[in-house]
C-alpha positions in Angstrom: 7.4 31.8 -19.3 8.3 28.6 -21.2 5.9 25.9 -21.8 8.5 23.7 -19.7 8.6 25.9 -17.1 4.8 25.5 -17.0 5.4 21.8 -17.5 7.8 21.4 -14.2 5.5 24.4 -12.4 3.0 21.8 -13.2 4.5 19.2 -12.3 5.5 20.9 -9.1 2.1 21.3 -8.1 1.1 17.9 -8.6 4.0 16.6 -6.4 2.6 19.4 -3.9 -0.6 17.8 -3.8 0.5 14.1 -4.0 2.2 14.9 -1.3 -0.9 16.6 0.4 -2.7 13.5 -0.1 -0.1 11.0 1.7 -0.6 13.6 4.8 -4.6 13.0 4.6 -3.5 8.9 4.3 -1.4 9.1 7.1 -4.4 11.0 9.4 -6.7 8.5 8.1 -5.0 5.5 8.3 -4.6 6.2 12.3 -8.2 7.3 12.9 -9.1 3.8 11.0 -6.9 1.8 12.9 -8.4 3.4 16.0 -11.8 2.4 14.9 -11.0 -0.7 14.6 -9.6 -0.9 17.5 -12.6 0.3 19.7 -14.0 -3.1 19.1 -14.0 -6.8 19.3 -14.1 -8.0 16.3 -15.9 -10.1 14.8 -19.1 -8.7 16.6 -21.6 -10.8 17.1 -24.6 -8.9 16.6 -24.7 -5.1 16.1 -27.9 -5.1 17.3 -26.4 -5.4 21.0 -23.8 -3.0 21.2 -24.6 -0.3 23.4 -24.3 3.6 21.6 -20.6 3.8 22.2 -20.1 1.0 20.4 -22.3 1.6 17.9 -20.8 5.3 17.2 -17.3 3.3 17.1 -18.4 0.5 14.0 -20.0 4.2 11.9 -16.5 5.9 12.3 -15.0 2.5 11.4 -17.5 2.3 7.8 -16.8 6.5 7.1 -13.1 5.9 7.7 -12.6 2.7 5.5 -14.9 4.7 2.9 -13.1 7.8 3.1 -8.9 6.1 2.8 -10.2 4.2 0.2 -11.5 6.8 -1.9 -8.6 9.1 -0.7 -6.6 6.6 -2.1 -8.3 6.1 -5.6 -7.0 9.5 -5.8 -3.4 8.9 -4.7 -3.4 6.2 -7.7 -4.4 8.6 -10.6 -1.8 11.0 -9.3 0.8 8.2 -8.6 0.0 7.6 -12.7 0.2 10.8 -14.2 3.0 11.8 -12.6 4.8 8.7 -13.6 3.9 10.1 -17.1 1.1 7.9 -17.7 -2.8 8.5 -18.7 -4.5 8.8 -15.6 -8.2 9.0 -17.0 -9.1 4.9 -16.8 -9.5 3.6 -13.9 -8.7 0.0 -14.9 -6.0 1.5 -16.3 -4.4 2.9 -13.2 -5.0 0.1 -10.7 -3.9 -2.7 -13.0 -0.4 -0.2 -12.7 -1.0 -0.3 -9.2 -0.4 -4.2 -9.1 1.9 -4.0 -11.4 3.8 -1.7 -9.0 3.0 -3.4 -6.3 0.9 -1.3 -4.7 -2.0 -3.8 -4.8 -1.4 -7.5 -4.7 -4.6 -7.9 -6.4 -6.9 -5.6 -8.8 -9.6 -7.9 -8.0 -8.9 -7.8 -3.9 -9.4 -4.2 -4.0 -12.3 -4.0 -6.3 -14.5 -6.6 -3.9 -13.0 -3.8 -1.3 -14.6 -1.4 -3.2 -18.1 -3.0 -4.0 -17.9 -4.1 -0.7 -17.6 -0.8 0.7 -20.1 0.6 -1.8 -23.3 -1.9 -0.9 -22.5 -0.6 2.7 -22.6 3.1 1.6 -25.8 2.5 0.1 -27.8 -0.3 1.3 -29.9 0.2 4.3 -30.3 -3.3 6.0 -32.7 -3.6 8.8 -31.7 -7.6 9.2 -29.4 -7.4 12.3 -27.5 -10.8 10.7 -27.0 -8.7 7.3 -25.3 -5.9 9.2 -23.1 -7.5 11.3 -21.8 -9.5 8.2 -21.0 -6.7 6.5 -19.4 -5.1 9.3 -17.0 -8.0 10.2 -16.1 -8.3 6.7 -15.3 -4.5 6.8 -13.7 -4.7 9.7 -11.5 -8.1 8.3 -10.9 -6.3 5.2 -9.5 -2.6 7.3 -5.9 -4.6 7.8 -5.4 -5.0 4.0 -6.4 -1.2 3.0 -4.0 -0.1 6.2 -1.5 -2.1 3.9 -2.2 -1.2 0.6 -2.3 2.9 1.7 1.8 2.0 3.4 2.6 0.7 0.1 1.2 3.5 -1.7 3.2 6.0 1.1 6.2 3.9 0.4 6.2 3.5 -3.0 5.4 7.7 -3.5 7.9 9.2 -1.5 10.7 7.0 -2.9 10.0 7.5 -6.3 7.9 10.2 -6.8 8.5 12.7 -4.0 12.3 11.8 -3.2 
């Protein structure tokens, strides 16, 4: 075999599993818009809602967790198989604007360490949680967003 037929086997594989990916965005981007739906939000208190509820606002944090790291991986791939390095992350997202993926680098970072102190912090302060909560919840409609211009974007350039 020829080292470009490895190259386009390669490259095959990578639109394969780019492609993979946008399947997984699509699933998650309707099980977060469901969990978002399940309440009214902003709450006012988390410290009221009845188990239901509360099972609701976990699938809502998992779900924004999980498209945005889903999506962190859609980027690399979106770079290297534009030809680009993939291996710096400020790298790829600053592409990402410039692609118009993100509107903002600096939008999607707070996203991130947003999500992040969530992932890790364990806040007994009712007022705490329901903050971040509502700002997770407010901040849902822009991921949704940025993963349909991440869809878009990949299968008319990259997987058409």
């Amino acid at each position: 075999m020829s080292s470009d037929t490895g190259r386009l086997s390669l490259f095959g594989q990578r639109r394969a599993l780019l492609a993979d990916k946008l399947h997984a965005v699509d699933r998650l981007s309707e099980h977060l818009r469901f969990s978002l739906g399940r309440n009214p939000y902003p709450l006012t208190s988390v410290g009221t809602l009845d188990p239901v509820a509360l099972e609701s606002v976990s699938a809502l944090i998992e779900r924004f967790g999980k498209l945005q790291d889903l999506l962190t991986g859609v980027f690399r791939e979106i770079v290297v198989l534009s030809g680009e390095d993939g291996s710096d992350m400020n790298r790829v997202l600053a592409r990402m604007e410039k692609i118009g993926i993100l509107d903002s680098v600096d939008t999607w970072r707070s996203m991130r360490l947003l999500r992040n102190l969530g992932a890790h912090e364990y806040d007994i302060d009712d007022v705490g949680k329901t903050r971040f909560i509502n700002a997770l919840a407010a901040d849902a409609p822009a991921l949704l967003t940025i993963a349909a211009h991440a869809k878009q974007y990949t299968r008319s350039n990259l997987l058409a």
